[in-house]
Biotite code that builds the C-alpha atoms (Angstrom):
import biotite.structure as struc

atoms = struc.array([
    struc.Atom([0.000, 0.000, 0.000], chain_id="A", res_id=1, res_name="UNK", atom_name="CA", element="C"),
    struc.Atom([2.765, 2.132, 1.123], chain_id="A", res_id=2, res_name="UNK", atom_name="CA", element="C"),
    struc.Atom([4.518, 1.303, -2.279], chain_id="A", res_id=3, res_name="UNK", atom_name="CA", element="C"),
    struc.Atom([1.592, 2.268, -4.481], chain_id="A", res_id=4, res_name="UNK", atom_name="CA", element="C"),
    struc.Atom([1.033, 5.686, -2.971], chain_id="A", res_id=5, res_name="UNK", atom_name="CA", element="C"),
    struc.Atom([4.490, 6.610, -2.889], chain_id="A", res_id=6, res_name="UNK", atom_name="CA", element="C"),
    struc.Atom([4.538, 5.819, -6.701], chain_id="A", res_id=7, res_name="UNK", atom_name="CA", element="C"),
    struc.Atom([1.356, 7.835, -7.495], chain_id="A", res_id=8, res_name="UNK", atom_name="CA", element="C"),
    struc.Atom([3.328, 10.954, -4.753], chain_id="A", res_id=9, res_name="UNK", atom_name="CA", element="C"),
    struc.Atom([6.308, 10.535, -7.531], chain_id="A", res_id=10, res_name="UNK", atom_name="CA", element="C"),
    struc.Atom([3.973, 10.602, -10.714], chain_id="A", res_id=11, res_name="UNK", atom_name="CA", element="C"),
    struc.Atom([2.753, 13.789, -9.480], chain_id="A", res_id=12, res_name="UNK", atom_name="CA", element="C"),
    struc.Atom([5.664, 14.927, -8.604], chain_id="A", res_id=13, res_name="UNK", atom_name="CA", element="C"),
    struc.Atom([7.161, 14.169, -12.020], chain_id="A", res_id=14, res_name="UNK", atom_name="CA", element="C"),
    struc.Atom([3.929, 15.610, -13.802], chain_id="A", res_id=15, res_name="UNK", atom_name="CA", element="C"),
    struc.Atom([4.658, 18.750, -12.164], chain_id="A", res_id=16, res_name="UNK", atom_name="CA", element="C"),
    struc.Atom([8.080, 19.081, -12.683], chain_id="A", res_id=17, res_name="UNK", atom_name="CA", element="C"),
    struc.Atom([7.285, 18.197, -16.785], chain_id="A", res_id=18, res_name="UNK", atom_name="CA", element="C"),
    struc.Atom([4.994, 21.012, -16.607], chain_id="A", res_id=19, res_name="UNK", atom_name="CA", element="C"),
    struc.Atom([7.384, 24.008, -15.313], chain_id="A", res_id=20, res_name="UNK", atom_name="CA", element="C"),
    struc.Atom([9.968, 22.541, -17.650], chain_id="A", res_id=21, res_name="UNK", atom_name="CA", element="C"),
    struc.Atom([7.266, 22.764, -20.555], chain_id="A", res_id=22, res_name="UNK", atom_name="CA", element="C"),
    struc.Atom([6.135, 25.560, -19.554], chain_id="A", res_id=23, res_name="UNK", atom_name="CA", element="C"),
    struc.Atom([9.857, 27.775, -19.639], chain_id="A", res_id=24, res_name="UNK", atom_name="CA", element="C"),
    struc.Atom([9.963, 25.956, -23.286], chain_id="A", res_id=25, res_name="UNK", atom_name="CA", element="C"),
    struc.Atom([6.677, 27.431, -24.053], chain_id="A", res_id=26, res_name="UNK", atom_name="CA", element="C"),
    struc.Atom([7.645, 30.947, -23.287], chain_id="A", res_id=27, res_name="UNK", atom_name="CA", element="C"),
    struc.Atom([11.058, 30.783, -24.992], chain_id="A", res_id=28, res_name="UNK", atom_name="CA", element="C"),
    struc.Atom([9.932, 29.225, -27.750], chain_id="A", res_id=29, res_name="UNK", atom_name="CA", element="C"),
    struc.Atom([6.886, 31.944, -27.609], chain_id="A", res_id=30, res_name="UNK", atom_name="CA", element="C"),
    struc.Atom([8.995, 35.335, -27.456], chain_id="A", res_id=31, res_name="UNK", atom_name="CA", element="C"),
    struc.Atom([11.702, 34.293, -30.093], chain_id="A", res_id=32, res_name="UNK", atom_name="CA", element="C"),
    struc.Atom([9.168, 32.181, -32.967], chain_id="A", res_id=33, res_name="UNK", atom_name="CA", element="C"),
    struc.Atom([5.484, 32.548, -32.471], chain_id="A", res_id=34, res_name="UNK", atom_name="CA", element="C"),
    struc.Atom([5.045, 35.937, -31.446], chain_id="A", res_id=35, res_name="UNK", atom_name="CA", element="C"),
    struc.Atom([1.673, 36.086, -33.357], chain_id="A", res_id=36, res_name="UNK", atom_name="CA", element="C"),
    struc.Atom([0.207, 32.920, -31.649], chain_id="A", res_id=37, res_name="UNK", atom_name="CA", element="C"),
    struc.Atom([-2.828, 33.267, -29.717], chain_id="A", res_id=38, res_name="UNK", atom_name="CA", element="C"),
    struc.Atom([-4.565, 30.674, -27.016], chain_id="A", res_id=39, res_name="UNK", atom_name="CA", element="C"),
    struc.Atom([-6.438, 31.520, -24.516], chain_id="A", res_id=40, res_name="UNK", atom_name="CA", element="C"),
    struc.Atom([-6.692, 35.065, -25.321], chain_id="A", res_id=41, res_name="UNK", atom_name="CA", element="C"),
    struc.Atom([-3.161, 35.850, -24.467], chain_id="A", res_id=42, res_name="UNK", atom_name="CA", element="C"),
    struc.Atom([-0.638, 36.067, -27.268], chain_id="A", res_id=43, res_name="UNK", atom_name="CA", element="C"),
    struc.Atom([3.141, 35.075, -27.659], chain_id="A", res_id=44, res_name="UNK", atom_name="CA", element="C"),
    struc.Atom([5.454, 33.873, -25.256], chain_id="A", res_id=45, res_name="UNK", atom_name="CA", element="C"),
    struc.Atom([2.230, 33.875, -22.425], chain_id="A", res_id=46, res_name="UNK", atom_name="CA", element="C"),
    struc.Atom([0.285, 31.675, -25.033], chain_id="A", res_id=47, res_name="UNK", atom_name="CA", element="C"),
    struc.Atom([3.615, 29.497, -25.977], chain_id="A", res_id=48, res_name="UNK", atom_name="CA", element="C"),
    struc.Atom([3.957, 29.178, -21.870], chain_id="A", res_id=49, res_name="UNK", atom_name="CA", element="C"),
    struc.Atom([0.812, 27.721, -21.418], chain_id="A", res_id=50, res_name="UNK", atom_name="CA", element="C"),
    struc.Atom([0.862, 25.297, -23.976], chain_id="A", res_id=51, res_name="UNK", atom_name="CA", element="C"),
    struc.Atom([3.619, 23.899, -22.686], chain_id="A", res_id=52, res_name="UNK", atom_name="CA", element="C"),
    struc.Atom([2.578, 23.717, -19.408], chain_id="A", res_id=53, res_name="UNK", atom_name="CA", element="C"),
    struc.Atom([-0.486, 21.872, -20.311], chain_id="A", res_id=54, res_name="UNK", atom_name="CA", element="C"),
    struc.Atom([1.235, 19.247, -23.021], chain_id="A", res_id=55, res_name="UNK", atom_name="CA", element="C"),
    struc.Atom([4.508, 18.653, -20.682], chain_id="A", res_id=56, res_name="UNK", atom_name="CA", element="C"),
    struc.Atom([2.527, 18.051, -17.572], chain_id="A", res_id=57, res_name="UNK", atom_name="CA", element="C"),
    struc.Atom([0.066, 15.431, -19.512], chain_id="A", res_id=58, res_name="UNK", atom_name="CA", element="C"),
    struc.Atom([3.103, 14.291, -21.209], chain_id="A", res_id=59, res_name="UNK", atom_name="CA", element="C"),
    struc.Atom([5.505, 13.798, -17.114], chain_id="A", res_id=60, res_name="UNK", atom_name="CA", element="C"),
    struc.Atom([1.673, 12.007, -16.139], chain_id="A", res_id=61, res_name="UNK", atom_name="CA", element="C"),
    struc.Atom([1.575, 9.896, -18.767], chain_id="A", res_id=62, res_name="UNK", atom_name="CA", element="C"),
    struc.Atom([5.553, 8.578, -18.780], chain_id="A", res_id=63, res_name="UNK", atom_name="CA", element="C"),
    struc.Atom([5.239, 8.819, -14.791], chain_id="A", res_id=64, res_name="UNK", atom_name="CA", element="C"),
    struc.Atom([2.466, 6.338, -14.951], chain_id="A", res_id=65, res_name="UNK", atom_name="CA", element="C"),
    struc.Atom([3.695, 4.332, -17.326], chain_id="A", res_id=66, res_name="UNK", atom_name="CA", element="C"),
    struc.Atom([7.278, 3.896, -15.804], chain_id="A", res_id=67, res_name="UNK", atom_name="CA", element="C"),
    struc.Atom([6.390, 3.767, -12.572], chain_id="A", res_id=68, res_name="UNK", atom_name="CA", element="C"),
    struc.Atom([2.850, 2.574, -11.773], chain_id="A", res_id=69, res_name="UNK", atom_name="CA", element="C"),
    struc.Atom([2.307, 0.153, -15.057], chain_id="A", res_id=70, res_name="UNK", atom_name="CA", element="C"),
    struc.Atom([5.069, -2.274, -14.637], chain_id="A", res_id=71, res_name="UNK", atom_name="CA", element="C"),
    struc.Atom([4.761, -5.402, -15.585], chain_id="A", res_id=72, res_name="UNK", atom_name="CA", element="C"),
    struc.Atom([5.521, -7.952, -12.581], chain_id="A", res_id=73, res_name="UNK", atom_name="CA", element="C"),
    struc.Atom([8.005, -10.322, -13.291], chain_id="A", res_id=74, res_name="UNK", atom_name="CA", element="C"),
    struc.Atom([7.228, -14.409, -12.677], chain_id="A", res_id=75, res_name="UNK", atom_name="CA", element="C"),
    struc.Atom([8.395, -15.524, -9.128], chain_id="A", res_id=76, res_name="UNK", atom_name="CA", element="C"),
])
C-alpha cells in the first residue's frame, strides 16, 4: 500500500516538474518564434507558456504512470 502511494506521490511529482519545464519551453519558444500565436486570449510567449505547461505536464503524467505505476511484474 505504502509502495503504491508513494509511486502515485512521484507521478505527481514528475507531472509537475514536466509542466514548469514545458512551460519555460513554451515561453522561450513563444517570445523568439510565435510571437503572433494566440490561445487563450493571451498572445506570444504567455500563449507558448501555457501550452507547454499543459502538453509537458500530460506528457511527465503519462511517462510517470507508465514507468512507474504500469510495470509489468516479473514471474516468481
Amino acid at each position: 500500500m505504502l509502495k503504491t502511494v508513494l509511486r502515485v506521490c512521484v507521478t505527481l511529482i514528475i507531472g509537475f516538474v514536466s509542466g514548469i519545464l514545458g512551460w519555460i519551453l513554451g515561453a522561450l519558444i513563444g517570445g523568439n518564434y510565435a510571437e503572433q500565436f494566440v490561445f487563450n486570449a493571451v498572445r506570444g510567449y504567455e500563449a507558448t507558456g501555457q501550452v507547454g505547461s499543459i502538453l509537458g505536464a500530460l506528457l511527465g503524467l503519462v511517462l510517470g504512470w507508465r514507468f512507474l505505476i504500469k510495470r509489468k511484474k516479473s514471474s516468481p
